[in-house]
N, C-alpha and C positions, 0 to 999 in steps of 0.2 A: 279590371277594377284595382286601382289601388290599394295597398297596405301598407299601414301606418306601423313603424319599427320604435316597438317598444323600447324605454332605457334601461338597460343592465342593472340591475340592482348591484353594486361597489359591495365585494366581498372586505369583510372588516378581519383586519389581520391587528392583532393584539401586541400592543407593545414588547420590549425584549424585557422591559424592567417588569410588567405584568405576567410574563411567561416564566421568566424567575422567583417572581413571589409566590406563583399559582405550585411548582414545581416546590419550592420549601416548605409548602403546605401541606402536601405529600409525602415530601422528607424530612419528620422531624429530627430526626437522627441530625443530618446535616444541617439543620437549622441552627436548634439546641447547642451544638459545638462550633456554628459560626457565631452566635451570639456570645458566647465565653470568649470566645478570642476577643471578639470586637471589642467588649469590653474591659478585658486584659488589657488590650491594645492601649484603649482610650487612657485607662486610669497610669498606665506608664507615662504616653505619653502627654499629658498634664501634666503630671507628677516628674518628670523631664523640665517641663518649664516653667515649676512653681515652685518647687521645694531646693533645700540648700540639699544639694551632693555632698557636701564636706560634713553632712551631721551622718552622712551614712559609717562613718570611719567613728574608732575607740574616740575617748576622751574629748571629744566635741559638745556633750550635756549632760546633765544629771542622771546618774544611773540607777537601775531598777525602779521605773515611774512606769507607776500602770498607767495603762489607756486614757487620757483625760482630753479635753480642748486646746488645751498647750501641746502634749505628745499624744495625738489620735491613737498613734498604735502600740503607746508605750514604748521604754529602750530598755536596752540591756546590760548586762552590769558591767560592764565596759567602758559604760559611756555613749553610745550610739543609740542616734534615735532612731526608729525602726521602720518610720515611712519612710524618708530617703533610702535607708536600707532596703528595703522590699523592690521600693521604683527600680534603684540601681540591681537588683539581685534581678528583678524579673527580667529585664532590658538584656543580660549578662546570660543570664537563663534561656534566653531564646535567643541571641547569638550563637551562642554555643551547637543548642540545636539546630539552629536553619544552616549554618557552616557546617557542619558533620552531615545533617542529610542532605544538603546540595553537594556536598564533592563526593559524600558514597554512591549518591543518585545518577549522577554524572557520572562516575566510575564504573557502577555497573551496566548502564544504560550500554555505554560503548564496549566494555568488554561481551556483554548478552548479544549486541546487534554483531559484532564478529564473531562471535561464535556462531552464532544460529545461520549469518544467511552464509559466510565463507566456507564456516563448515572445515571437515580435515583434521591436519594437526594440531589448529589453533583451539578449534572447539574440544577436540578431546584434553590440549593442554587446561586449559580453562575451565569446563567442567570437571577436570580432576583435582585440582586445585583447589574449587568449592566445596566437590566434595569429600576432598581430604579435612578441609578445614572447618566448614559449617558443624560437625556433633562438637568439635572442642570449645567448651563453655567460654563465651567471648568474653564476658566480663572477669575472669578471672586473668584472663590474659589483659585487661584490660587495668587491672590493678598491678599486676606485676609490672607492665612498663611502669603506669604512674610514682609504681612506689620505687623506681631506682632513677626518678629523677631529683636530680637535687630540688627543695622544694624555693630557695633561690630563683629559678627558671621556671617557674610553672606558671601561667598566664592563663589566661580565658581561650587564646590560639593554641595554646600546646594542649590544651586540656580538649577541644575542639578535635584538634590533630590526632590526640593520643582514641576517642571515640571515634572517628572516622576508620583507623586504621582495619575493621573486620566490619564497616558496614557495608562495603560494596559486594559484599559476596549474595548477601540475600537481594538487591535487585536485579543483581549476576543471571541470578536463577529466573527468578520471572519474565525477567524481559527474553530472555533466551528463549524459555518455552511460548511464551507468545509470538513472537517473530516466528520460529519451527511453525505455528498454523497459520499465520500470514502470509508468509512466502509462497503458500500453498494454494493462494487464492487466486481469481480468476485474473483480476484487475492486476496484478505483479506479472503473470504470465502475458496478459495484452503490453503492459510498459518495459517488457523484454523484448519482446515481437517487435516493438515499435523503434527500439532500436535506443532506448534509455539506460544510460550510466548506471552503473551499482548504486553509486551515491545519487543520483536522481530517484534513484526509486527505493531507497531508502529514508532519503527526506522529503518526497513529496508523495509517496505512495502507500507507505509503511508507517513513518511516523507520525503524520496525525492520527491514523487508527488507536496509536498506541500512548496517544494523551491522557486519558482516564487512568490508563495503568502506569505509567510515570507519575502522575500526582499523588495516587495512594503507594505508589513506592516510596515519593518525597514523603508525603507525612510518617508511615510507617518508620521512616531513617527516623526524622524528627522526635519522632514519639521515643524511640529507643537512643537516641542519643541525649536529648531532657533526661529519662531515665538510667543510664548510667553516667551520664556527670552528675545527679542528682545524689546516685549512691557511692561514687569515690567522693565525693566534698563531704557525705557525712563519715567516710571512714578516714577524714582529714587528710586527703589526699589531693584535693584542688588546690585551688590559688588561694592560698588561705587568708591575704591580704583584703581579699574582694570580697564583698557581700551577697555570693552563692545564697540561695536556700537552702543546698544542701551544709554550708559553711556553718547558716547562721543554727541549726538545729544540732551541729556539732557542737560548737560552742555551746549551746544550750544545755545540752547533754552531758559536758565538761562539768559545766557548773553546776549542776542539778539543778534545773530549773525548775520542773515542776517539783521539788521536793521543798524547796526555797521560799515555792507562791509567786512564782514568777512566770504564770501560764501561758501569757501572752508571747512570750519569748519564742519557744518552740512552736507555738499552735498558728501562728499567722502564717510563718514560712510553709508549713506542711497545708493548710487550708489551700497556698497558692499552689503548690505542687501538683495537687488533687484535682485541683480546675482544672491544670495543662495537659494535664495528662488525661482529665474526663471529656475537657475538648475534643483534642486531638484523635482519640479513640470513637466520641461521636463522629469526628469528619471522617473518618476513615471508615467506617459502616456506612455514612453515605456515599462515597465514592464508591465504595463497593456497589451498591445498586444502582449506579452509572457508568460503572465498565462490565457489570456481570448482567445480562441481558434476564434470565431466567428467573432473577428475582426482582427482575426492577416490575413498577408496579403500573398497572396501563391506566390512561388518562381517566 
């Protein structure tokens, strides 16, 4: 007797943009601090290719005008209007940090991956190194360079530079002890056996394992490089030419602004500050429940 062969019911697999939305739904955390950025993002760049850059600087408009339709954000008593100043500060403001946590990120990523899988002399030089230097308060070191530069030479790169200098120790450390329990696994031990390069099985065996923990190393840089260029420009220690945040609330501060009536002055740059740094701290509590298994949260 013949039988008739039934048709497979088509298993329905879910878009990636769907698996993405379903997953932010979960994590508000990561949500909430991608939506800040993205809007950071946007209102920069707009504000990039609508507004005059030359009113960000002294003596370009009438000064201490509060907030109006003419001047949205109000200037300052200098003369500078305060949205071009903000676009340019914020734009300037995350230069500084995506440069400083990409080359600490970068720095320690390689110094952690020789340490941990070569091991020996290197790792003990490197681990001592870290931790000779890690309790000594970085920002104060961090001031002493800035402050014996002449302020002549101070840029958005040097000030970048001068912040990078003691971030690579803290992904130094992470990535090091993560590699220490990946090397350890089963699949490194088969791509030995199999007769694979050091550097093959560290770039194709090891390192995307250790993606999640690279990103929340990146932002961590980021987050604390925004936050001490943030606090040497208000101890007038940045580029003092450039429209920092941290610049424009020194300034501010100079003047007595808020004692003056000139609220808008100090309060808008530090309102942007609080975003970046409230972002950036949401993303990094979400990455954390994307590389740390135990808390991540099941479907």
């Amino acid at each position: 007797m013949a039988t008739l062969a039934l048709p497979q019911a088509q298993s329905y697999r879910p878009s990636q943009f769907r698996l993405a939305v379903k997953y932010l739904r979960r994590n508000p955390s990561l949500a909430i601090g991608l939506a800040i950025v993205i809007g950071l993002t946007l209102f920069t760049a707009i504000g990039l290719l609508t507004v005059n850059l030359k009113h960000a600087y002294p003596l370009q408009v009438a000064s201490r005008q509060p907030p109006s339709l003419k001047y949205p954000f109000g200037t300052d008593f200098f003369g500078a209007d305060l949205l071009p100043a903000m676009v340019l500060g914020l734009w300037q403001t995350a230069l500084i940090g995506i440069l400083a946590g990409a080359l600490g990120t970068g720095i320690g990523a390689v110094l952690g991956f020789i340490s941990a899988y070569f091991g020996g002399f290197l790792d003990t030089a490197i681990k001592g190194v870290c931790q000779i230097l890690t309790p000594i308060p970085g920002f104060l070191i961090q001031i002493i360079i800035a402050g014996s530069i002449d302020k002549r030479d101070v840029t958005i790169y040097t000030m970048a530079l001068v912040v990078m200098l003691l971030a690579w120790m803290g992904p130094t450390l992470v990535i090091r002890s993560q590699v220490l329990t990946m090397k350890e696994r089963q699949f490194v031990s088969v791509a030995e056996l199999s007769g694979m390069g050091d550097l093959g099985i560290i770039f194709t065996e090891i390192m995307p394992n250790l993606l999640p923990f690279l990103a929340a190393a990146f932002i961590t840089q980021v987050f604390g490089a925004i936050f001490a260029s943030f606090g040497l420009s208000v101890l007038g220690l940045g580029p003092l030419r450039e429209p920092l945040m941290g610049n424009i609330i020194w300034q501010a501060q100079n003047q007595n602004a808020f004692i003056n009536g000139w609220w808008w002055w100090p309060l808008e740059p530090a309102a942007a500050v609080v975003l970046i740094l409230s972002s950036l701290a949401l993303i990094n509590m979400g990455l954390d429940e994307v590389s740390n298994p135990r808390i991540r949260r099941s479907e």
